[in-house]
C-alpha positions in Angstrom: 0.0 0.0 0.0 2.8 2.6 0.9 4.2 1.6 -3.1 0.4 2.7 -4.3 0.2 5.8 -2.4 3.8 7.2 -3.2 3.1 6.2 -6.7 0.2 8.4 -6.8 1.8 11.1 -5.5 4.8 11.5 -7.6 2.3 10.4 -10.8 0.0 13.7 -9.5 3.2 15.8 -9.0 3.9 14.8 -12.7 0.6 16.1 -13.8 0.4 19.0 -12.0 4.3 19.9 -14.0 3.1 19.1 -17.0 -0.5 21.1 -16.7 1.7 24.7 -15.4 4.2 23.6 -18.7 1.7 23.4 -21.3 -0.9 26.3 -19.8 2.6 28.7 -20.0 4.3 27.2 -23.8 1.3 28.5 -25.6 1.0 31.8 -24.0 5.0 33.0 -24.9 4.8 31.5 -28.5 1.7 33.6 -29.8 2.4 35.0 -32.7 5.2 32.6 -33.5 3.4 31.3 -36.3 2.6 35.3 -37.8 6.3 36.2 -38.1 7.4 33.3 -40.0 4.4 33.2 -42.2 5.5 36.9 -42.9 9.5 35.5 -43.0 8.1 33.1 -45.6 5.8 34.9 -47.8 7.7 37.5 -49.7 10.5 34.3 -50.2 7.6 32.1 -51.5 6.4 35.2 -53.7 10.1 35.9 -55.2 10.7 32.2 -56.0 6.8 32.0 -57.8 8.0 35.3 -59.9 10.9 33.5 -61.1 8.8 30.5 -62.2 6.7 32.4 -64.0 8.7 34.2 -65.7 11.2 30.9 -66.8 7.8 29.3 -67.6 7.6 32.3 -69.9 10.6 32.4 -71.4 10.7 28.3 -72.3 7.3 28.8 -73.8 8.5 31.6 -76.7 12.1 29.5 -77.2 9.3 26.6 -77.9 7.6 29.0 -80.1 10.9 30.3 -81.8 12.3 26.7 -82.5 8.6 26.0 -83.8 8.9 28.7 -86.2 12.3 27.8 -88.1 10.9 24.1 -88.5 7.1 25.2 -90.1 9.4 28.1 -92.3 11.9 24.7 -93.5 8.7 22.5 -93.9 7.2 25.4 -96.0 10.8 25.7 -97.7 10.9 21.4 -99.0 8.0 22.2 -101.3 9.1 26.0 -102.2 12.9 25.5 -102.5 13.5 29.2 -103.6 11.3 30.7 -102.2 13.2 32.6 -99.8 10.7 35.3 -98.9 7.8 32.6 -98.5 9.7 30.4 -95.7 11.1 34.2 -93.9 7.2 35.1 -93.5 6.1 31.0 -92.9 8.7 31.0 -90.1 7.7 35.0 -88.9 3.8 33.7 -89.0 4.1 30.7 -87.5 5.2 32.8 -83.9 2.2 34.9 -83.3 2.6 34.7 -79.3 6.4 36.1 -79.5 5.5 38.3 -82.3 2.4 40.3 -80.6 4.4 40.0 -77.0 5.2 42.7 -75.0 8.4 40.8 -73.6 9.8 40.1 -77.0 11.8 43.2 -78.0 13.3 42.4 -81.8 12.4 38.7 -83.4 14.4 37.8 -87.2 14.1 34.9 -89.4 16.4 34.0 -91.9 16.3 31.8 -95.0 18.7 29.6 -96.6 19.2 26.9 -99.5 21.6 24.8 -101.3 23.2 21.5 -101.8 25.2 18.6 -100.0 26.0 15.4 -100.6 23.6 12.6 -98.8 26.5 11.4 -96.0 26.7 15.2 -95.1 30.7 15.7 -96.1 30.4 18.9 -98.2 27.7 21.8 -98.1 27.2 24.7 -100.5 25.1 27.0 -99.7 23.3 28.1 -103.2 24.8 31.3 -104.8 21.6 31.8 -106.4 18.7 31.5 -103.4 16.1 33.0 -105.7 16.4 31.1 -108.9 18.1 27.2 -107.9 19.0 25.4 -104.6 21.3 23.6 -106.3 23.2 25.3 -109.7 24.9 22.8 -111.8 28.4 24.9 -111.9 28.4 24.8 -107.4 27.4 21.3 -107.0 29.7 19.5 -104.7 31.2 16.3 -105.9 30.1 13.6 -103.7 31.9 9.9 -103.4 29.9 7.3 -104.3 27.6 6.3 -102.9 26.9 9.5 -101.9 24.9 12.4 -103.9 23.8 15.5 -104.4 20.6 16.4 -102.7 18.7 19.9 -102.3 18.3 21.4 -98.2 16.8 24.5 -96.9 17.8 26.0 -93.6 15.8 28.6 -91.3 16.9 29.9 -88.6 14.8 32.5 -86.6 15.3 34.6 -83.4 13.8 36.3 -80.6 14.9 38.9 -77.5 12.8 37.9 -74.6 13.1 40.7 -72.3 13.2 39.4 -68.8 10.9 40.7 -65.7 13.0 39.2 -62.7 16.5 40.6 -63.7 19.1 42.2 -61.4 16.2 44.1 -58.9 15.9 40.5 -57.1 19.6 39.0 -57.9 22.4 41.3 -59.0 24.2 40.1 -62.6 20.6 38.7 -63.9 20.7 39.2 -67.5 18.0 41.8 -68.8 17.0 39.9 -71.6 17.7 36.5 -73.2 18.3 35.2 -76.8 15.9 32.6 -78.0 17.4 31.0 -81.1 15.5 28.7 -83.5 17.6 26.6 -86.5 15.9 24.0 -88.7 17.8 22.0 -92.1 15.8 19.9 -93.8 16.5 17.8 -96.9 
């Protein structure tokens, strides 16, 4: 019986610490929560910025690379057609071209011959009138030969929201390049 009673005792002295600890933890940790929601906030707002504007940036580059390959599809049934592959690849990017973010944007044209394995590539001297003239075509090793390519490359200056105001040395803007060969 004296076990039982001095059990009880210490087991009550026990709850009567741990009541007067919890009742007082509470009271000097209000607030606690408050500062590091407003610790955490403007961080959590900075980082959301930056993903939004990467998101941003990856979508035109899509839209840039997208361009060059409909101005070289255009470009394999229009071989000289230089002009009509330039404004294919241009109106193929309406997002960059009508953004507010994208300061210049360019696509270039190009055509000519190689030989099939890739060894030698001559751009044509006449764009306009031949992709391949009979007096530049490059003499390929059997079993190699002479086929016709176009080339467009396009691109884009994505100017950048979250630059050096949040991290000093952020580039203000970004180059989005586009290139597309096809045979």
């Amino acid at each position: 019986m004296k076990n039982k009673t001095q059990r009880e005792s210490i087991l009550s002295g026990l709850h009567k610490c741990v009541r007067v600890r919890l009742g007082a933890g509470p009271k000097s940790e209000r607030g606690a929560s408050l500062m590091e929601l407003a610790i955490v906030l403007p961080v959590m707002g900075l980082i959301l910025l930056g993903v939004i504007d990467f998101g941003r940036a990856y979508y035109l580059s899509v839209e840039v690379q997208n361009a060059a390959e409909a101005g070289a599809l255009y470009g394999t049934q229009n071989m000289t057609d230089i002009a009509g592959m330039q404004n294919t690849a241009t109106g193929d990017m309406p997002d960059v071209t009508s953004s507010k973010d994208v300061s210049a944007y360019t696509a270039t044209a190009t055509n000519g011959c190689e030989c099939s394995d890739g060894t030698q590539v001559t751009p044509s001297s006449e764009p306009a009138v031949s992709a391949c003239p009979t007096a530049t075509q490059p003499t390929c090793t059997a079993p190699a030969t002479v086929i016709n390519y176009v080339q467009v490359t396009t691109s884009a200056t994505y100017n950048v929201w979250y630059h050096s105001w949040v991290i000093k040395g952020l580039p203000t803007s970004v180059q989005l390049n586009g290139s597309a060969k096809m045979r």
